[in-house]
C-alpha positions as YAML, in Angstrom:
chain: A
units: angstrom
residues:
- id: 1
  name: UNK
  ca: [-3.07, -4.89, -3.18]
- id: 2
  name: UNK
  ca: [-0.37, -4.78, -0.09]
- id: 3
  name: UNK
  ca: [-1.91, -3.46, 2.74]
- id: 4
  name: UNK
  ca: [-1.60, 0.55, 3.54]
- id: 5
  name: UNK
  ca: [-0.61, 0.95, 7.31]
- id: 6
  name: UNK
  ca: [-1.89, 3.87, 9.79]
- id: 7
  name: UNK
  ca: [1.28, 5.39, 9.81]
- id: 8
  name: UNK
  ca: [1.06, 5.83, 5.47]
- id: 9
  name: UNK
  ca: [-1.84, 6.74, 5.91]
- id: 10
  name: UNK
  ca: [-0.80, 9.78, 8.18]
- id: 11
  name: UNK
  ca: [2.02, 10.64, 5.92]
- id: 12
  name: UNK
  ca: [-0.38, 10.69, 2.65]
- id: 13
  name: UNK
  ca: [-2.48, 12.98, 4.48]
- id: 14
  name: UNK
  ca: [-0.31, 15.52, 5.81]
- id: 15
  name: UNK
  ca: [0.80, 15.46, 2.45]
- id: 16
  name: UNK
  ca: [-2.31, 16.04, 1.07]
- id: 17
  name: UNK
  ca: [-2.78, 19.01, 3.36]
- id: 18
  name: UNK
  ca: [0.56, 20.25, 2.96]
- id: 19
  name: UNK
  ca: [0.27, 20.46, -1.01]
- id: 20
  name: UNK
  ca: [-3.26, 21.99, -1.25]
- id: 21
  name: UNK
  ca: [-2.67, 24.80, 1.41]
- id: 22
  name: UNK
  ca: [0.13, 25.45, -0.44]
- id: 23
  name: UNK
  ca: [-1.50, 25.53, -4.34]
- id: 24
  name: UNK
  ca: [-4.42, 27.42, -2.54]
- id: 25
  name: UNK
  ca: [-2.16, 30.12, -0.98]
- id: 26
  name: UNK
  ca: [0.10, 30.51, -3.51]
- id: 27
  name: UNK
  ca: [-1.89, 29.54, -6.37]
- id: 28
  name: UNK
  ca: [-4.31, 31.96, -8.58]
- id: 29
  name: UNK
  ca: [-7.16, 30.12, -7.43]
- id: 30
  name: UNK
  ca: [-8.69, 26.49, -6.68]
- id: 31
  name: UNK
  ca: [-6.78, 23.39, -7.29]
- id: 32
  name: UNK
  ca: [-6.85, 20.15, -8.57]
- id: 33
  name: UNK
  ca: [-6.00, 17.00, -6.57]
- id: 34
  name: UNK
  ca: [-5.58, 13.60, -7.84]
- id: 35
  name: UNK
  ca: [-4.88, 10.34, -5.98]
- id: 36
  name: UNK
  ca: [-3.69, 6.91, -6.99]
- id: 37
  name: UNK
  ca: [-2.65, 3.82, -4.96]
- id: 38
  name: UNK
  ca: [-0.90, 1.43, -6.22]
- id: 39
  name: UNK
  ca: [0.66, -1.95, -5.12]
- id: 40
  name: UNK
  ca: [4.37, -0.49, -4.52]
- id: 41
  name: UNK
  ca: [3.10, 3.35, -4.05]
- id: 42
  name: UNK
  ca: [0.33, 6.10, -2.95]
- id: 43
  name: UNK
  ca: [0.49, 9.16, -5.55]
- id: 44
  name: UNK
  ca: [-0.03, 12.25, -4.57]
- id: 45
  name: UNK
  ca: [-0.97, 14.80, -7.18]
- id: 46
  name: UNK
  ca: [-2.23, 18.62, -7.13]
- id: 47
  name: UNK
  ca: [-1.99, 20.96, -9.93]
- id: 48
  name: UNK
  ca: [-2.83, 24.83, -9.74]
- id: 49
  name: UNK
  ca: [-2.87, 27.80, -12.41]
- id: 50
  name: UNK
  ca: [0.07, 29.69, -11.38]
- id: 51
  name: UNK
  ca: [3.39, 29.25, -12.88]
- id: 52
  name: UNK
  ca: [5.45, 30.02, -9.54]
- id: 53
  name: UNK
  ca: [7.59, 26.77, -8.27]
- id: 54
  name: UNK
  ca: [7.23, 25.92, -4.71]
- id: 55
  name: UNK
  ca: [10.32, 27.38, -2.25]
- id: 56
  name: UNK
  ca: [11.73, 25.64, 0.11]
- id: 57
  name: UNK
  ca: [12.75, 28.27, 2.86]
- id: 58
  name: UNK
  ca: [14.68, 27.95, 5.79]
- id: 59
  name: UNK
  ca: [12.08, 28.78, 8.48]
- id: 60
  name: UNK
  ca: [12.41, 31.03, 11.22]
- id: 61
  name: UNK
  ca: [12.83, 29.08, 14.75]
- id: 62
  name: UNK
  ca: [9.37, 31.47, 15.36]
- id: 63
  name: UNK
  ca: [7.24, 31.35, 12.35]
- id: 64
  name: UNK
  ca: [4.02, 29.61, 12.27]
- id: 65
  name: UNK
  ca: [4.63, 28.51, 8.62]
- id: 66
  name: UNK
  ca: [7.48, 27.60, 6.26]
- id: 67
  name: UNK
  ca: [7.80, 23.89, 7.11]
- id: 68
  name: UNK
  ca: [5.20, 22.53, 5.32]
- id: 69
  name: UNK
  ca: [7.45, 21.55, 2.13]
- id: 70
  name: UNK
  ca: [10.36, 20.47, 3.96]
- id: 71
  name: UNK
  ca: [7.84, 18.01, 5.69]
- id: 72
  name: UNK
  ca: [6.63, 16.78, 2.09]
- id: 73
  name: UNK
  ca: [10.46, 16.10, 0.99]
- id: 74
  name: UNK
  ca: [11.06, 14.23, 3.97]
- id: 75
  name: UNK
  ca: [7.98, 11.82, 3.80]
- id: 76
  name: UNK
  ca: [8.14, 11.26, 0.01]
- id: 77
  name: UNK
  ca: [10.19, 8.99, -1.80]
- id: 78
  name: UNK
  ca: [9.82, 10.75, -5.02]
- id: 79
  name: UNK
  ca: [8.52, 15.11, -5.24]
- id: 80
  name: UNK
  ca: [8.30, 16.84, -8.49]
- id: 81
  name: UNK
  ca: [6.70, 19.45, -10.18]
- id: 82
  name: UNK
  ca: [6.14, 20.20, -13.75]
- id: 83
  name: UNK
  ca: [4.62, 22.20, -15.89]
- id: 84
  name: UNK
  ca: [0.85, 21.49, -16.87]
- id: 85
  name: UNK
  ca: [0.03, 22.55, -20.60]
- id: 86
  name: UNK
  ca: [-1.92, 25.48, -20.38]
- id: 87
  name: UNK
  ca: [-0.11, 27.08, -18.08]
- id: 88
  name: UNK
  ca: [0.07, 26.22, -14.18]
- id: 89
  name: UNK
  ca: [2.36, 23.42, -12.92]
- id: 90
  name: UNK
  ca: [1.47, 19.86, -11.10]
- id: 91
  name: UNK
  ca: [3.14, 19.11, -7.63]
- id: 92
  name: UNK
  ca: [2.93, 15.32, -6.88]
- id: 93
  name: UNK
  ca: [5.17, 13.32, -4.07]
- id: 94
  name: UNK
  ca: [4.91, 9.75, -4.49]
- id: 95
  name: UNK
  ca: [5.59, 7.56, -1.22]
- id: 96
  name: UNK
  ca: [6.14, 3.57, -0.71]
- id: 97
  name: UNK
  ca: [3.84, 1.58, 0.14]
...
């Protein structure tokens, strides 16, 4: 397995803390998180029961909040979301290793 460095390690976990604030905020209730490392990539996965896609919003030069998701597009290679049968959706950003 190639070797994860401090600074992917960092990104992975503001990642991880960006995505579950956000599903626990926004969502109807807990979430689900799922992570996977890989040789070429870390995978970053958290589902939630509401049907609402994540915003991006142009923050306000004041606000304490709003940035979080911008932050997530910028660090991962890869951001989705889908729908999760059932009903809720799955948010995952996948970044190189």
């Amino acid at each position: 397995m190639a070797p994860v460095h401090a600074e992917q390690i960092d990104d992975a976990t503001l990642i991880v803390s960006e995505l579950v604030a956000n599903a626990t905020r926004h969502g109807r209730g807990g979430c689900r998180l799922r992570l996977r490392v890989t040789d070429e990539q870390v995978i970053v996965g958290v589902c939630d029961d509401s049907p609402a896609r994540p915003r991006l919003r142009p923050p306000a030069p004041d606000a304490e909040s709003g940035r979080g998701l911008a932050m997530v597009r910028c660090l991962a290679e890869r951001f989705d979301v889908t729908p999760v049968t059932g009903g809720g959706k799955r948010v995952r950003a996948i970044l190189a290793i």
